[in-house]
C-alpha positions as CSV (number, residue, x, y, z in Angstrom):
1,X,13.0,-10.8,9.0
2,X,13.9,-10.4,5.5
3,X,10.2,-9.6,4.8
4,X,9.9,-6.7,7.4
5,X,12.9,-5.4,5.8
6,X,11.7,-5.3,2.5
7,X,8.3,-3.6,3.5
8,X,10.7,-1.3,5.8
9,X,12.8,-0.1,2.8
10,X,12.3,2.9,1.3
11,X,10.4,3.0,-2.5
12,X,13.1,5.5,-3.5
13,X,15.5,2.0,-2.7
14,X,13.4,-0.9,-5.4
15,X,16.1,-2.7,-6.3
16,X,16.9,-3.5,-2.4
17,X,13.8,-3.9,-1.5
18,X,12.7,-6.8,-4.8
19,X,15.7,-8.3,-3.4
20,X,14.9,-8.3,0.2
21,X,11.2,-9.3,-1.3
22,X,12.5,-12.2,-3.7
23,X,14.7,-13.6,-0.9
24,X,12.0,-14.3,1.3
25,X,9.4,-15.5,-0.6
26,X,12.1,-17.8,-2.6
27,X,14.3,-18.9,0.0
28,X,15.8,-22.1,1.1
29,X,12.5,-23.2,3.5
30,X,8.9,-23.4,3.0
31,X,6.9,-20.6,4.3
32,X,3.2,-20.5,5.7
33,X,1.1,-19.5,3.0
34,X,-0.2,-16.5,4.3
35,X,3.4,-15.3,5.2
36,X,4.3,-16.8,1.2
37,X,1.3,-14.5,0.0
38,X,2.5,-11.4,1.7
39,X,6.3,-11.7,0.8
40,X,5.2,-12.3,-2.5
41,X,2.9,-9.0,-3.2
42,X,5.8,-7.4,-1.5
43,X,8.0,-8.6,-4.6
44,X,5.5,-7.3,-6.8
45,X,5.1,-4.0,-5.1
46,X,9.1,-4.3,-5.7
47,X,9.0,-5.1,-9.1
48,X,6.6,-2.1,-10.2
49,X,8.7,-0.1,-8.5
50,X,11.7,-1.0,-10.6
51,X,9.4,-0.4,-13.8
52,X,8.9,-4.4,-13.7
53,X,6.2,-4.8,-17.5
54,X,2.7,-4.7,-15.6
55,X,2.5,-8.0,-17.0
56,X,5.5,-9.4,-14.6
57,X,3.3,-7.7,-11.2
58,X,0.1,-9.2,-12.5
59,X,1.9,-12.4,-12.4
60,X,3.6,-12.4,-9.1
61,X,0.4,-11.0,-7.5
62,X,-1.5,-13.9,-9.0
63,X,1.3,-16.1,-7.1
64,X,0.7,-14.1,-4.2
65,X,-3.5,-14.8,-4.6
66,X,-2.8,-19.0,-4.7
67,X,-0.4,-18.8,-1.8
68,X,-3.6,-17.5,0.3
69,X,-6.3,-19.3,-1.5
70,X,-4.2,-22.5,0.6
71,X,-4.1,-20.7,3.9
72,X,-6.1,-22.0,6.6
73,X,-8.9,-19.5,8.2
74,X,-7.5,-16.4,9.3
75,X,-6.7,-16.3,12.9
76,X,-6.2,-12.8,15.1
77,X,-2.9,-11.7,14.8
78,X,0.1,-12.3,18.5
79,X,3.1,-12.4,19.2
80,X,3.7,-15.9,19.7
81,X,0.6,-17.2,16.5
82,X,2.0,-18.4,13.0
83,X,4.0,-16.2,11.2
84,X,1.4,-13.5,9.2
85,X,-1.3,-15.3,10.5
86,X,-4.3,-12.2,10.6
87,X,-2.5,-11.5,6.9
88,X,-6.3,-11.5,5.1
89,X,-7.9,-11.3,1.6
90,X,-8.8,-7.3,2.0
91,X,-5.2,-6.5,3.0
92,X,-3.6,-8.4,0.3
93,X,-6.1,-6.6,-1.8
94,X,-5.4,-3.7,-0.3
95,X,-1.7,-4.0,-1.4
96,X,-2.3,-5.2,-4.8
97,X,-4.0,-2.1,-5.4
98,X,-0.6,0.0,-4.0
99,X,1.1,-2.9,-6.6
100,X,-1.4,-1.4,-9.2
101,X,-0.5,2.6,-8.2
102,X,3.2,2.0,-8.6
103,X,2.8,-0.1,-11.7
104,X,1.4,2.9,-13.2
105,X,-2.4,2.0,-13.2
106,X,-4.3,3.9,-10.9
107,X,-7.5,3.5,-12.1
108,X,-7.4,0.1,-11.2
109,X,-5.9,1.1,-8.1
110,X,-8.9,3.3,-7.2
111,X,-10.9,0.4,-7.7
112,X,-9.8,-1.6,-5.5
113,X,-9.0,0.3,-2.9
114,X,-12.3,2.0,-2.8
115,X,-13.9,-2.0,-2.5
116,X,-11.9,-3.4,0.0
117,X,-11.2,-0.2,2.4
118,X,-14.9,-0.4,2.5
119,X,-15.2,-4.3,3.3
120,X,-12.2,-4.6,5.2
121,X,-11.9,-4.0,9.1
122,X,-8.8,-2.6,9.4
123,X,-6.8,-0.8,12.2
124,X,-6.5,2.9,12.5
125,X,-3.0,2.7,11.1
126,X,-3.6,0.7,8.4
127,X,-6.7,2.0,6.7
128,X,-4.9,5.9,7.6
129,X,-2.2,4.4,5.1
130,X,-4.7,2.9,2.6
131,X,-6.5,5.9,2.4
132,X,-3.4,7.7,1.7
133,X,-2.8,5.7,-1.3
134,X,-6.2,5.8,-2.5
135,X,-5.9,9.8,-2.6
136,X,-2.5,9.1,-4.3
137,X,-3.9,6.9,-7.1
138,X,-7.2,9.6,-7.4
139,X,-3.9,11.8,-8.3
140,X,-2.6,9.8,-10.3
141,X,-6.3,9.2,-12.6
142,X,-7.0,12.7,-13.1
143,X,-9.1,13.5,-10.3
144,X,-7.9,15.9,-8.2
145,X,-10.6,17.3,-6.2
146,X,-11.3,13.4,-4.9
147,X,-8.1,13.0,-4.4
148,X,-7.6,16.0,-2.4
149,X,-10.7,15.3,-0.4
150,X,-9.7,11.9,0.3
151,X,-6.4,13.0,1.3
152,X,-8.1,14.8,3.9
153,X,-10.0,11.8,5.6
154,X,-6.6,10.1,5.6
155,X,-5.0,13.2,7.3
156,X,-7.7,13.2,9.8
157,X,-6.7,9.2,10.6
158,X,-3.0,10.0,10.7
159,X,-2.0,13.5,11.9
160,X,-2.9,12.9,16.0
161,X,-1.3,9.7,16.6
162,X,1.8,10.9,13.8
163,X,1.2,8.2,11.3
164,X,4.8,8.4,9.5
165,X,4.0,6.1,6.3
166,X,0.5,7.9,5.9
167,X,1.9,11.4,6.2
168,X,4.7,10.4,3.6
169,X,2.2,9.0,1.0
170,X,0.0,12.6,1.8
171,X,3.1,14.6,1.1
172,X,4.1,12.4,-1.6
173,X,0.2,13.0,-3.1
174,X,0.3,16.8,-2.4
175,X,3.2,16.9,-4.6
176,X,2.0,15.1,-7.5
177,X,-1.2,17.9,-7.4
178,X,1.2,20.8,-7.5
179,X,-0.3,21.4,-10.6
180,X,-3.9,21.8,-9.1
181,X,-2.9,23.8,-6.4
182,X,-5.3,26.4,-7.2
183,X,-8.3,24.1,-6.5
184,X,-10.2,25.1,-3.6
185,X,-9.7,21.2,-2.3
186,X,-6.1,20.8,-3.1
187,X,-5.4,24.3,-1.8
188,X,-7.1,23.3,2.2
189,X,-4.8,19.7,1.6
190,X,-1.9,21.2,0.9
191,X,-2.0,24.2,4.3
192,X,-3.7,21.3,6.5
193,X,-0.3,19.5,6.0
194,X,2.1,22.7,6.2
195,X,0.3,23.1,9.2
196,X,1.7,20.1,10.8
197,X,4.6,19.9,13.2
198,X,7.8,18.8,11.3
């Protein structure tokens, strides 16, 4: 519980969220490694936020890399399985990379990202929100017109079935190419999502 709360809180609210983060991976009871693993990229997710040295993400996200490298194979995620028991090497990836955006090194980011959304099988929802933050970290690096572009593909994923997270981290990206706004690609981003039903 204290886990879905932290991923639930908003990155405007860090400092509750490393808390929420911290708590559950460092609690009073032993946790399942995958479910260790994913509370503790949340804390570094957290941390970065909260303009944690790089250094301090790099090392809770190594934590986060051991906790998995003990899991046991992967089994399809239900209701009633282990706690985070689908929780896999591409997602945690994945979310390093988002670790890597916020910790101010997109580059890196874009790396990653571009690797694992391509290796990874992952639901509609999930890879509409990675390949939000991939267009986000594009931003970030200095390249607009792939950003904008892949911003795009992630609309396409997100805008039918109202993916709220995606959307946020599209409008969060659209923002942060404000200063591109002129560029043919960042100028169809931008209308494609005033065009969409507050």
């Amino acid at each position: 519980m204290l886990l879905r709360k932290a991923q639930a809180a908003d990155r405007g609210d860090a400092a509750r969220m490393l808390d929420l983060a911290h708590a559950a991976a460092q609690g009073p009871w032993r946790l399942p490694p995958r479910a260790r693993a994913e509370a503790l990229q949340q804390e570094a997710r957290a941390l970065a936020l909260t303009g944690a040295p790089p250094r301090s993400v790099a090392r809770t996200l190594g934590q986060a890399h051991d906790a998995l490298a003990g899991a046991a194979p992967a089994v399809p995620a239900t209701c009633t399985g282990p706690l985070c028991a689908g929780y896999s090497e591409n997602r945690l990836m994945a979310q390093s990379a988002i670790c890597h955006r916020e910790a101010g090194q997109p580059q890196q980011a874009v790396t990653l990202l571009r690797q694992h959304l391509a290796e990874g099988a992952f639901a509609t929802r999930d890879r509409a929100f990675f390949t939000a933050h991939l267009a986000g970290a594009l931003a970030a690096a200095g390249q607009p017109d792939d950003a904008a572009a892949t911003g795009l593909s992630a609309l396409q994923l997100a805008a039918v079935p109202g993916f709220g997270q995606a959307l946020g981290e599209l409008r969060r990206t659209a923002g942060d190419l404000r200063p591109y706004a002129r560029r043919p690609a960042v100028r169809e981003l931008r209308q494609a999502l005033t065009a969409l039903p507050v």
